[in-house]
C-alpha positions in Angstrom: -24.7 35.2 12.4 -24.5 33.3 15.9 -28.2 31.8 15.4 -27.0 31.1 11.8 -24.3 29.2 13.0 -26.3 27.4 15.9 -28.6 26.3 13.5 -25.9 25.2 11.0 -24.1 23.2 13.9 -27.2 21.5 15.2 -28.3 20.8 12.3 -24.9 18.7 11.3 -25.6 17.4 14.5 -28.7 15.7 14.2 -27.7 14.1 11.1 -24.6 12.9 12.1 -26.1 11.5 15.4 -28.5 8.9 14.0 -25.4 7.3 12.0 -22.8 7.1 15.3 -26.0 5.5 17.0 -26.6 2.8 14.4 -22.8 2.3 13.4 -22.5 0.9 17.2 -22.4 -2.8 18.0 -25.6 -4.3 19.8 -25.2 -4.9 23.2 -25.3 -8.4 24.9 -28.2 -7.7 27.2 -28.7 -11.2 28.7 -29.6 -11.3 32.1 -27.3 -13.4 34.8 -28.0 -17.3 34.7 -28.9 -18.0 38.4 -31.7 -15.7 40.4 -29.7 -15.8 43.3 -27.1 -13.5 41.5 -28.7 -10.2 42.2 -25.3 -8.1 41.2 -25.7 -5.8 37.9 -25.2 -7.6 34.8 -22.2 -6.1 32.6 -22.0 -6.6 29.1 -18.5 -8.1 28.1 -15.3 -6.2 27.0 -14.8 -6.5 22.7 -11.7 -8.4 22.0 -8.9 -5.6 21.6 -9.1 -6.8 17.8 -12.3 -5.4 17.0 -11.9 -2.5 18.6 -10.9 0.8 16.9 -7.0 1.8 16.7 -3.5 0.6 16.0 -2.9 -2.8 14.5 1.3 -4.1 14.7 2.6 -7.2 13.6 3.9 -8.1 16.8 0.8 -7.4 19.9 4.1 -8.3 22.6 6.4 -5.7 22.0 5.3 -2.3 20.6 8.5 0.2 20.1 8.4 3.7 19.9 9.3 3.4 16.5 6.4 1.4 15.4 3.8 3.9 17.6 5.8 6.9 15.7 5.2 5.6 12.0 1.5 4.9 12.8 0.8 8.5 14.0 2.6 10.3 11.8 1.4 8.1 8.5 -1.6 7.0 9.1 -3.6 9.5 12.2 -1.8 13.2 11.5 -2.5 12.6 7.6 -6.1 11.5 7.8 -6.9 14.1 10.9 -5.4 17.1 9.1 -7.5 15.8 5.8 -10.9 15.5 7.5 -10.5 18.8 9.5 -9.2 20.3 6.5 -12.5 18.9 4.5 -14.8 20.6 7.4 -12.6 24.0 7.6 -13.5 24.8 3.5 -16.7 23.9 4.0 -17.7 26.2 6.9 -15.2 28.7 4.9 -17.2 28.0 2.0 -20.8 29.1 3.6 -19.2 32.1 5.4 -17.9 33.2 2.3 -21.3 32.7 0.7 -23.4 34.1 3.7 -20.9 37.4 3.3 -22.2 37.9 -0.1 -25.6 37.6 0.4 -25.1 40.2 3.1 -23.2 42.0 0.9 -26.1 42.3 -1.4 -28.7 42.5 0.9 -26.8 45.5 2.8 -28.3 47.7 -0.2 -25.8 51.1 0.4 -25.6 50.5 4.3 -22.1 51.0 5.0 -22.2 49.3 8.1 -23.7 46.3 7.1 -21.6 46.1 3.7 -18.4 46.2 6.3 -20.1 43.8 8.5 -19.8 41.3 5.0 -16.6 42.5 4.1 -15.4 41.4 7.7 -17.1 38.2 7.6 -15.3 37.3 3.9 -11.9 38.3 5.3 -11.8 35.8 8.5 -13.1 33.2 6.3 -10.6 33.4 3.8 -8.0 34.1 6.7 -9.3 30.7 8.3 -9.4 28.5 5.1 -6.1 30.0 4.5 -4.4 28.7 8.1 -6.4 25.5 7.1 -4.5 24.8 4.3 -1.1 26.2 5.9 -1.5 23.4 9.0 -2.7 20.9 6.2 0.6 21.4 4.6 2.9 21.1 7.7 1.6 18.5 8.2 1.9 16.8 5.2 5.7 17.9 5.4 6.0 16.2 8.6 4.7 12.8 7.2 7.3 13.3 4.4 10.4 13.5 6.9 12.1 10.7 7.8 11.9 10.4 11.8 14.0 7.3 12.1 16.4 8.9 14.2 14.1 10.1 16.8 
């Protein structure tokens, strides 16, 4: 099961790698205008605009408020979704690798419980999945004005 999972993990790894790689901006590698500047060249900073996060109306004066409805609106909702996405679908292949262990066990007891096990904490874990997926989900629906 471990070297199942290893495998499993690295794979997702390696295909999810290449795309991170190529989704990033290219580098300004030019190198310093004068020879006599022998410090390290480093690349500019992005403009905070491009850059990946929280967008207000107003740059100046960010409230609590404002920081408050973006987390639990638009981050809790979409992190709970996508971890919820991942959570069936490595529920989904232990409950699939438990019966085929089921079957293969063939009248070994200890093997068929070994399956049975395996089913269980995956439907356990999918279950907890969907329970934090749905407190969540409550939590975006209350109204935290007051706060």
């Amino acid at each position: 099961m471990k070297k199942l999972l290893s495998i499993s993990l690295l794979t997702i790894h390696l295909l999810l790698l290449p795309s991170a790689v190529l989704a990033q901006a290219p580098a300004a590698t030019t190198p310093p205008a004068t020879p006599e500047d022998t410090r390290e060249y480093i690349p500019p900073i992005l403009k905070p605009s491009l850059l990946p996060g929280p967008t207000f109306s107003n740059d100046k004066k960010r409230t609590g408020a404002e920081v408050t409805k973006y987390v639990t609106e638009k981050a809790l909702p979409q992190i709970s979704s996508r971890l919820l996405t991942l959570i069936a679908v490595v529920a989904m292949i232990g409950i699939i690798y438990a019966g085929i262990s089921f079957f293969l066990a063939a009248g070994d007891t200890d093997k068929a419980a070994s399956a049975k096990n395996i089913a269980i904490y995956s439907i356990v874990g999918l279950v907890i999945a969907l329970m934090s997926f749905t407190i969540v989900q409550i939590i975006t629906l209350l109204p935290l004005n007051s706060l």
